[in-house]
Biotite code that builds the C-alpha atoms (Angstrom):
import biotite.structure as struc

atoms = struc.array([
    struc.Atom([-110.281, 156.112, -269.915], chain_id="A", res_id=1, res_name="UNK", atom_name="CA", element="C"),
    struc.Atom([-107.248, 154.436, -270.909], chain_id="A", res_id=2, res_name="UNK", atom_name="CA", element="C"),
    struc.Atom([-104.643, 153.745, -267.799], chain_id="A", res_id=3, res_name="UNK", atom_name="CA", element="C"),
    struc.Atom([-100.840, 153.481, -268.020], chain_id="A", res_id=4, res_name="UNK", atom_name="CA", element="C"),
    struc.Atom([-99.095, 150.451, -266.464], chain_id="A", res_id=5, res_name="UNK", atom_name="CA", element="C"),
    struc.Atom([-95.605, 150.100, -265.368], chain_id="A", res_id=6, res_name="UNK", atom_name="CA", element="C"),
    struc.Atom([-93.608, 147.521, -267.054], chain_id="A", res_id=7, res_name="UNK", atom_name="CA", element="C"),
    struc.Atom([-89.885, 146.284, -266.529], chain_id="A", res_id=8, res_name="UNK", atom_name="CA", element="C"),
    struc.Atom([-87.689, 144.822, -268.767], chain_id="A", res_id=9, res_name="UNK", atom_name="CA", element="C"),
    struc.Atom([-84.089, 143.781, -268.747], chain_id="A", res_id=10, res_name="UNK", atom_name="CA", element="C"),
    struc.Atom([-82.320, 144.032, -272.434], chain_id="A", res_id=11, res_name="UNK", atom_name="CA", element="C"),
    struc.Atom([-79.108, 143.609, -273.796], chain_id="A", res_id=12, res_name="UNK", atom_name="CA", element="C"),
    struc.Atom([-76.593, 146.357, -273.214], chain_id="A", res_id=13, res_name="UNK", atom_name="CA", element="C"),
    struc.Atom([-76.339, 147.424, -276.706], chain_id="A", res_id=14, res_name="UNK", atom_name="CA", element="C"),
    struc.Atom([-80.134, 147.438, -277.538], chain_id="A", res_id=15, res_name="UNK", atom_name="CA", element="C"),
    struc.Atom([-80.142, 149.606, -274.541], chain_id="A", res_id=16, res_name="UNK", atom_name="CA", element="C"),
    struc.Atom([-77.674, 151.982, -275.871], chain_id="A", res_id=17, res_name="UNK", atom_name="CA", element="C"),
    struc.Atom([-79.479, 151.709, -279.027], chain_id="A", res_id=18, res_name="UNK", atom_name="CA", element="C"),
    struc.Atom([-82.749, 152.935, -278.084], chain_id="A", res_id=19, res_name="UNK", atom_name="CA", element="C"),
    struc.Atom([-81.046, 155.490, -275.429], chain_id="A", res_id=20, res_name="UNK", atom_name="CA", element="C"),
    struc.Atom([-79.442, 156.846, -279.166], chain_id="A", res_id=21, res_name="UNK", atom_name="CA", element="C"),
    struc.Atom([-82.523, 156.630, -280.936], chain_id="A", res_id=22, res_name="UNK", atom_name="CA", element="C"),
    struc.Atom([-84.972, 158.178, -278.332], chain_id="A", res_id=23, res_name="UNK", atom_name="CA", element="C"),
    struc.Atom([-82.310, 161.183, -278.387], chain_id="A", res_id=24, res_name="UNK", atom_name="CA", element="C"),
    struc.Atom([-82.426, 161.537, -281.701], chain_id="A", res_id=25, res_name="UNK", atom_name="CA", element="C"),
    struc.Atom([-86.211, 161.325, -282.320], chain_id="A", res_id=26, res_name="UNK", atom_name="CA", element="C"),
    struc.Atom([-86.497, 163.651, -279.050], chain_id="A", res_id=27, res_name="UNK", atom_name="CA", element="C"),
    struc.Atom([-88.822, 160.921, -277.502], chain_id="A", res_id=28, res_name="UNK", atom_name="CA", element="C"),
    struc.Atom([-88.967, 159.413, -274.131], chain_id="A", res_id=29, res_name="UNK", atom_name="CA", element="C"),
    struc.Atom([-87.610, 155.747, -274.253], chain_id="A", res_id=30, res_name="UNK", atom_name="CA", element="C"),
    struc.Atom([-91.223, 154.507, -272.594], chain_id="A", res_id=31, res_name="UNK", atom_name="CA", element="C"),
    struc.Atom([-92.645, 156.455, -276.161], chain_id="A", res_id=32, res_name="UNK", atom_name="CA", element="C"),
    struc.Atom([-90.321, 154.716, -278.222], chain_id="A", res_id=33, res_name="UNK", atom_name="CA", element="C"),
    struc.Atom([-91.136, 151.050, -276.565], chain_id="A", res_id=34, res_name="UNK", atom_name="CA", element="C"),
    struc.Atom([-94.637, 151.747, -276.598], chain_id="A", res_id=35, res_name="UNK", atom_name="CA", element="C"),
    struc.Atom([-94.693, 152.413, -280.600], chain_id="A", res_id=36, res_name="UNK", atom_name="CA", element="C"),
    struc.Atom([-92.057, 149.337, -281.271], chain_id="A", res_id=37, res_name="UNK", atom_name="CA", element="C"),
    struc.Atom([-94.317, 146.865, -279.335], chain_id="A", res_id=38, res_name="UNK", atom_name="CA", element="C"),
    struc.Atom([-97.319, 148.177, -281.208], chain_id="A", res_id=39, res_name="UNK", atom_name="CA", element="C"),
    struc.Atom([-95.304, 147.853, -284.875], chain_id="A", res_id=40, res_name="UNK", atom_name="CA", element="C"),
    struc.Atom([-94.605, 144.785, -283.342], chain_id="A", res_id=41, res_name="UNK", atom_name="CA", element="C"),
    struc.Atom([-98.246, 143.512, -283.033], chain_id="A", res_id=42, res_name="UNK", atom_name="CA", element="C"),
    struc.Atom([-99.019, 144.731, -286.048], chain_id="A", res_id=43, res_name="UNK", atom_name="CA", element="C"),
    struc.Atom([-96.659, 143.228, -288.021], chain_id="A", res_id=44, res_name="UNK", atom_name="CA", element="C"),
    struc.Atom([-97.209, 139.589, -285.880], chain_id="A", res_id=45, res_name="UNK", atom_name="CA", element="C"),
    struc.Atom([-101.144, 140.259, -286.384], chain_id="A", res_id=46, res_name="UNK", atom_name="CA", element="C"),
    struc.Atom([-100.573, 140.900, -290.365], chain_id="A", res_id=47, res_name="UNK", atom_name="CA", element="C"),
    struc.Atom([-98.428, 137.890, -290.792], chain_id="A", res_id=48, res_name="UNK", atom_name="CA", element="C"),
    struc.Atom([-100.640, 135.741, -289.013], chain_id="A", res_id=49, res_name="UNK", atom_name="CA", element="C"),
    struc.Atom([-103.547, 137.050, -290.908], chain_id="A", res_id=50, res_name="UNK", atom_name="CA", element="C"),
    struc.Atom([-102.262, 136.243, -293.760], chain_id="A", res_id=51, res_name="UNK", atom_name="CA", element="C"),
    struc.Atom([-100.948, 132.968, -293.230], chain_id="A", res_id=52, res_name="UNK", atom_name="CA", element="C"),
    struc.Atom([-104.139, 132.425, -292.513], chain_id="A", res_id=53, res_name="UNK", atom_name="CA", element="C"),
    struc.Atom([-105.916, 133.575, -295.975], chain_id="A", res_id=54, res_name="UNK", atom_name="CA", element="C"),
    struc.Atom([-103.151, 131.400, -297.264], chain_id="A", res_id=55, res_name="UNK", atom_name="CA", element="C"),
    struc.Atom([-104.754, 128.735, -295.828], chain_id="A", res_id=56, res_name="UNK", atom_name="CA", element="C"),
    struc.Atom([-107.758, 129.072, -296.463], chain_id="A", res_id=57, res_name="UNK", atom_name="CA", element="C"),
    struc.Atom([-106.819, 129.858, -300.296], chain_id="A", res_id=58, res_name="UNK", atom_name="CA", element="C"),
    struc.Atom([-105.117, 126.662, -299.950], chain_id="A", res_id=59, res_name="UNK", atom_name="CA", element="C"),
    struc.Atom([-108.651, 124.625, -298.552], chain_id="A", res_id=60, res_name="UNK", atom_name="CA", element="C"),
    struc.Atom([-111.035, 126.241, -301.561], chain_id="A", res_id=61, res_name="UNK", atom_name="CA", element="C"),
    struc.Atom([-108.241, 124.951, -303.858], chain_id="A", res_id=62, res_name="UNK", atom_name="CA", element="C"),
    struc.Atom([-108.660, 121.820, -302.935], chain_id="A", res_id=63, res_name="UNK", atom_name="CA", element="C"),
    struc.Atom([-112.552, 121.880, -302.098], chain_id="A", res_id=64, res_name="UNK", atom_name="CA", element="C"),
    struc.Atom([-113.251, 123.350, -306.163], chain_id="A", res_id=65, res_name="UNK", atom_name="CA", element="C"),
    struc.Atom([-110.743, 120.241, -307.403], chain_id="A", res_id=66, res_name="UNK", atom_name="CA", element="C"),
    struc.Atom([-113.124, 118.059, -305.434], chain_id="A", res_id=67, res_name="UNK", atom_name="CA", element="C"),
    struc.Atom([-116.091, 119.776, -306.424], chain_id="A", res_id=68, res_name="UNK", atom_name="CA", element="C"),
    struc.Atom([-114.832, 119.458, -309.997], chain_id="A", res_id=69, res_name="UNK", atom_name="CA", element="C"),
    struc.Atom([-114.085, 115.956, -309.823], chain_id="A", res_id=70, res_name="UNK", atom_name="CA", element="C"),
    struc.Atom([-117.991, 115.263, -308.234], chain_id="A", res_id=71, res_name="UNK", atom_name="CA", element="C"),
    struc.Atom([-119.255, 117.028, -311.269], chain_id="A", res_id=72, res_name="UNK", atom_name="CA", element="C"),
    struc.Atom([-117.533, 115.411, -313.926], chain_id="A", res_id=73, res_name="UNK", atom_name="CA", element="C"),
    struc.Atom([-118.377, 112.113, -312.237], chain_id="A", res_id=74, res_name="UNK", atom_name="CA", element="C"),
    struc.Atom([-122.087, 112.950, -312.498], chain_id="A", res_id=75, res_name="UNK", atom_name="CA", element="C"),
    struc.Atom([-122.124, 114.307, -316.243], chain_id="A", res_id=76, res_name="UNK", atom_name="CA", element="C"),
])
């Protein structure tokens, strides 16, 4: 069972006013709206980190198969 929880924030006036227009126009509540930008939010953070990471790791085999490569030569 999933449980709501009360959070409070304190924005900038014109965010404020932006998300009062936007939650009009989408015909949401503003605690809706919030709860699908924070989630958008985490995604995109949780993508980007993600793929930094493979990055990395693309990065480390590089290296490893030039080092492999080199070990192989040597021993031929």
């Amino acid at each position: 069972m999933r449980t709501k929880k009360k959070v409070s924030l304190t924005i900038d006036g014109d965010l404020y006013m932006d998300i009062e227009k936007a939650a009009k126009t989408l015909n949401m509540a503003k605690s809706h709206l919030a709860q699908e930008a924070f989630k958008l939010w985490l995604k995109k953070k949780t993508e980007a980190l993600m793929a930094k990471g493979y990055e990395d790791m693309a990065e480390e085999d590089k290296i490893f198969a030039n080092l492999t490569s080199q070990v192989q030569r040597e021993i031929l």
